[in-house]
One Martini backbone bead per residue (centre of mass of N, CA, C, O) as a GRO file, in nm:
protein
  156
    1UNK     BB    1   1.216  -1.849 -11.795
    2UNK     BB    2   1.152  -1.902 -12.083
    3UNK     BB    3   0.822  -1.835 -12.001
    4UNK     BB    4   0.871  -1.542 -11.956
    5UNK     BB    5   1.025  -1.422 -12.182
    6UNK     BB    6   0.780  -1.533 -12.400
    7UNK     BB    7   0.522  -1.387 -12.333
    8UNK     BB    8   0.588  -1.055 -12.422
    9UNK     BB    9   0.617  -1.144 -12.725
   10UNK     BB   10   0.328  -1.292 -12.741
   11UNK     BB   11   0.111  -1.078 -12.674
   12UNK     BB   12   0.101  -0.844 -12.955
   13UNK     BB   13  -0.039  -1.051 -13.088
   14UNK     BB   14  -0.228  -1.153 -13.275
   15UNK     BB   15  -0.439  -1.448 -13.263
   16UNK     BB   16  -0.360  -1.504 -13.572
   17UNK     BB   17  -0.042  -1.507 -13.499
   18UNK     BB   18   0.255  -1.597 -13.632
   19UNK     BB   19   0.574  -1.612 -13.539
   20UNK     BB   20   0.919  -1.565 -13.637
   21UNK     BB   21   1.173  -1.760 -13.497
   22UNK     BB   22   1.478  -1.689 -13.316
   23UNK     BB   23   1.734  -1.909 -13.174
   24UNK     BB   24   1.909  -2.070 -12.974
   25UNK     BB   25   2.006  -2.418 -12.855
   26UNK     BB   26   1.794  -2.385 -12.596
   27UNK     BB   27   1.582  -2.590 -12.492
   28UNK     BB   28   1.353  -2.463 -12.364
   29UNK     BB   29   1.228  -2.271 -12.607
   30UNK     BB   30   1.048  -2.495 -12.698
   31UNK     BB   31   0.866  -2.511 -12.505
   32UNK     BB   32   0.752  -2.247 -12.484
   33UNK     BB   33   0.667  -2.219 -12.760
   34UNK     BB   34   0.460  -2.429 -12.769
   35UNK     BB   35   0.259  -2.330 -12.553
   36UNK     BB   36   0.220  -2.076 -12.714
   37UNK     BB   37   0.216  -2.218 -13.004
   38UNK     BB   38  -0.006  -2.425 -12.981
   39UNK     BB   39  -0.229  -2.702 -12.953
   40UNK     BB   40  -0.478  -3.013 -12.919
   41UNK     BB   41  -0.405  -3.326 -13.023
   42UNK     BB   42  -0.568  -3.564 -13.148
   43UNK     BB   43  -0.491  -3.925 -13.156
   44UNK     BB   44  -0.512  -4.198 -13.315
   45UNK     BB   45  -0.605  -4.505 -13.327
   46UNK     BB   46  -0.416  -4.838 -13.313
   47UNK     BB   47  -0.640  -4.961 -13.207
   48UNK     BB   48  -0.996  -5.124 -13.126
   49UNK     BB   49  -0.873  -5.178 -12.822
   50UNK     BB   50  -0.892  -4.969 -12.551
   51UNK     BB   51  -0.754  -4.668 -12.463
   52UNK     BB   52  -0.762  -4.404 -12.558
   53UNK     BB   53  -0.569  -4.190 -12.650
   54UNK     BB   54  -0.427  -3.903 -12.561
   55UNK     BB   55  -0.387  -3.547 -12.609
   56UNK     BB   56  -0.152  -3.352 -12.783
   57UNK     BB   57   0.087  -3.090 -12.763
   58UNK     BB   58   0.082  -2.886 -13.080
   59UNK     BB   59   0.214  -2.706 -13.292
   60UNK     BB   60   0.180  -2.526 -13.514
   61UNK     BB   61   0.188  -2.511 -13.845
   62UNK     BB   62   0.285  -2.214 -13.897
   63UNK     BB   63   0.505  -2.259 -13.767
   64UNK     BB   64   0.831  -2.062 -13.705
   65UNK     BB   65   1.129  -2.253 -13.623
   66UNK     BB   66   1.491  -2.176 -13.528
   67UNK     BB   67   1.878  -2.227 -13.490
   68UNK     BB   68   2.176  -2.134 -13.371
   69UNK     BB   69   2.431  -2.354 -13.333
   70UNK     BB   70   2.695  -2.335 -13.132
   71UNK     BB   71   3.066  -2.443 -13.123
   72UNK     BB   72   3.268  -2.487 -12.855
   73UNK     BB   73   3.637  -2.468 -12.811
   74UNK     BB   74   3.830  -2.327 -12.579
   75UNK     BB   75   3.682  -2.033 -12.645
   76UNK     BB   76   3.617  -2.118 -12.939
   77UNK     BB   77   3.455  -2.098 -13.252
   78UNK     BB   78   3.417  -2.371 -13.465
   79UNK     BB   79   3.081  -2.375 -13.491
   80UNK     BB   80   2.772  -2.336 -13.736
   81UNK     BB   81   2.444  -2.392 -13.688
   82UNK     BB   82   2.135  -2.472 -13.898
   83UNK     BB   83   1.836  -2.517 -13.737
   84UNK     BB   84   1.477  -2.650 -13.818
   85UNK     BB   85   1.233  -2.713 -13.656
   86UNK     BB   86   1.020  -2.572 -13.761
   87UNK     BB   87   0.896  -2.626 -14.057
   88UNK     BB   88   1.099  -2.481 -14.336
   89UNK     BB   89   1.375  -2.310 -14.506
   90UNK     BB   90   1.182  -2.187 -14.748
   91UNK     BB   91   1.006  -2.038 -14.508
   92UNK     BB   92   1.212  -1.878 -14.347
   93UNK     BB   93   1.342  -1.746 -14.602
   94UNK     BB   94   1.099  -1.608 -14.682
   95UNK     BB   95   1.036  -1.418 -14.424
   96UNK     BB   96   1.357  -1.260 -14.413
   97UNK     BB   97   1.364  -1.165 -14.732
   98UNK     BB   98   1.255  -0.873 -14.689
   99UNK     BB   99   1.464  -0.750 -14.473
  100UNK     BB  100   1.752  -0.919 -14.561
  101UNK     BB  101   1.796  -1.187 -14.377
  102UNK     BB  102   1.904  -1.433 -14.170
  103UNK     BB  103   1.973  -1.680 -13.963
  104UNK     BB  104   2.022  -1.533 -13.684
  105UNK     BB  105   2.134  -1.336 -13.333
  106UNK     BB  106   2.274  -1.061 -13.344
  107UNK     BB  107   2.090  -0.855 -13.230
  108UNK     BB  108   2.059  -1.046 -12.954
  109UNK     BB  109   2.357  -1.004 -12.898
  110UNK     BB  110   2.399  -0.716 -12.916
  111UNK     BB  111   2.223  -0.661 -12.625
  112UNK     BB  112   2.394  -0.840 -12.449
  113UNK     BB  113   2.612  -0.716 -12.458
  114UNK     BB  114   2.541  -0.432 -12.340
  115UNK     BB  115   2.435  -0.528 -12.108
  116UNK     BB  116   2.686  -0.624 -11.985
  117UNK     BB  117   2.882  -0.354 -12.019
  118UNK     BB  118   2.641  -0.160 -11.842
  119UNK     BB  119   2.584  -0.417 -11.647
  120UNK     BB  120   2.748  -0.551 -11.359
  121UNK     BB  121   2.538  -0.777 -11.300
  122UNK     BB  122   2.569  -0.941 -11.614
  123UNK     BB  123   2.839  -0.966 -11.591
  124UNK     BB  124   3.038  -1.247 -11.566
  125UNK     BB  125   3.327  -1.039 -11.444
  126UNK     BB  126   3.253  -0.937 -11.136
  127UNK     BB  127   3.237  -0.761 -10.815
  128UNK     BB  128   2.954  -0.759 -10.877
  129UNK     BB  129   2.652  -0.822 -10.732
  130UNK     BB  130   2.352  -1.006 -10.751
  131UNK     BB  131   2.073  -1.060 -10.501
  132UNK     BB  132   1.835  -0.973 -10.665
  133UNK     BB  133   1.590  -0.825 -10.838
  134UNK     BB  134   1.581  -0.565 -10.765
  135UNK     BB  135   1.895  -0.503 -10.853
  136UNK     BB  136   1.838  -0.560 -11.130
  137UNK     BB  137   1.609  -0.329 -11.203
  138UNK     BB  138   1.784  -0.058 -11.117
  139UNK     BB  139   1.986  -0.071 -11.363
  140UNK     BB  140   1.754  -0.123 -11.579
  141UNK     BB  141   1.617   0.149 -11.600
  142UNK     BB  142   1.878   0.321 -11.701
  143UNK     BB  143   1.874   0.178 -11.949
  144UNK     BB  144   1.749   0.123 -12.285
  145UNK     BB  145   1.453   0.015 -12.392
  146UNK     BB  146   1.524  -0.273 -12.434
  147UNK     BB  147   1.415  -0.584 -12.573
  148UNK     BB  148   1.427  -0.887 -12.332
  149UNK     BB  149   1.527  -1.122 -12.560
  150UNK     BB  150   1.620  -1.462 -12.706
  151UNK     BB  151   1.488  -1.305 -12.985
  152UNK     BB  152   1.361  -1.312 -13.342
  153UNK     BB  153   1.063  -1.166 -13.451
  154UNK     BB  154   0.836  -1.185 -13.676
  155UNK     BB  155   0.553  -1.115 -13.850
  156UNK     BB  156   0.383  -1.283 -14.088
   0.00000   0.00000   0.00000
């Protein structure tokens, strides 16, 4: 689900653009990135007799990409931690700062409420189901346009 996510996102992009990422701590988002934003990297030989290692998918060099960690207990939120998966916290924070923003997901976490209130199939405690793909995109037709996906991504 993270790489079908992330597709639409990485489409519009130029072929040597990367943009920075932010998202919440949900492991999947990290493969999804790298797979959209990765190449294959040749591992050097550690041994001269033996066969060659095989080549690893790494991300690009270029790669700027954040995660916010929100720490909940008992149903209240008690910390939140900015980790730097990709890049540098100097490089995260020069690409925001032209915006004036911060490492955040804000953006995303508004447009999650809101389709939670207006879409009662969306919402965690409700009375109606969603029972299959379909039944779920023809509430969401009538909804705003807002792209579903859960990043903030600068290009930069």
């Amino acid at each position: 689900m993270a790489q079908r996510v992330l597709h639409p996102v990485a489409l519009p992009l130029a072929p040597d653009g990367v943009p920075l990422l932010l998202s919440d701590g949900y492991q999947e988002y990290l493969t999804a990135i790298v797979t959209h934003f990765g190449h294959w990297v040749q591992v050097p030989r550690r041994q001269a007799t033996g066969p060659a290692p095989k080549p690893h998918w790494m991300p690009l060099p270029e790669l700027l990409y954040a995660q916010v960690v929100k720490t909940v207990r008992r149903r209240r939120l008690v910390d939140v931690k900015h980790r730097v998966v990709f890049g540098t916290i100097e490089a995260v924070n020069q690409g925001l700062s032209p915006l004036g923003c911060q490492i955040n997901t804000a953006f995303v976490e508004r447009i999650n409420l809101s389709l939670r209130q207006h879409v009662a199939a969306i919402g965690r405690r409700v009375t109606t189901l969603c029972k299959g793909e379909e039944s779920l995109l023809e509430p969401l037709a009538l909804y705003p346009p807002f792209r579903i996906a859960p990043f903030v991504f600068v290009n930069i």
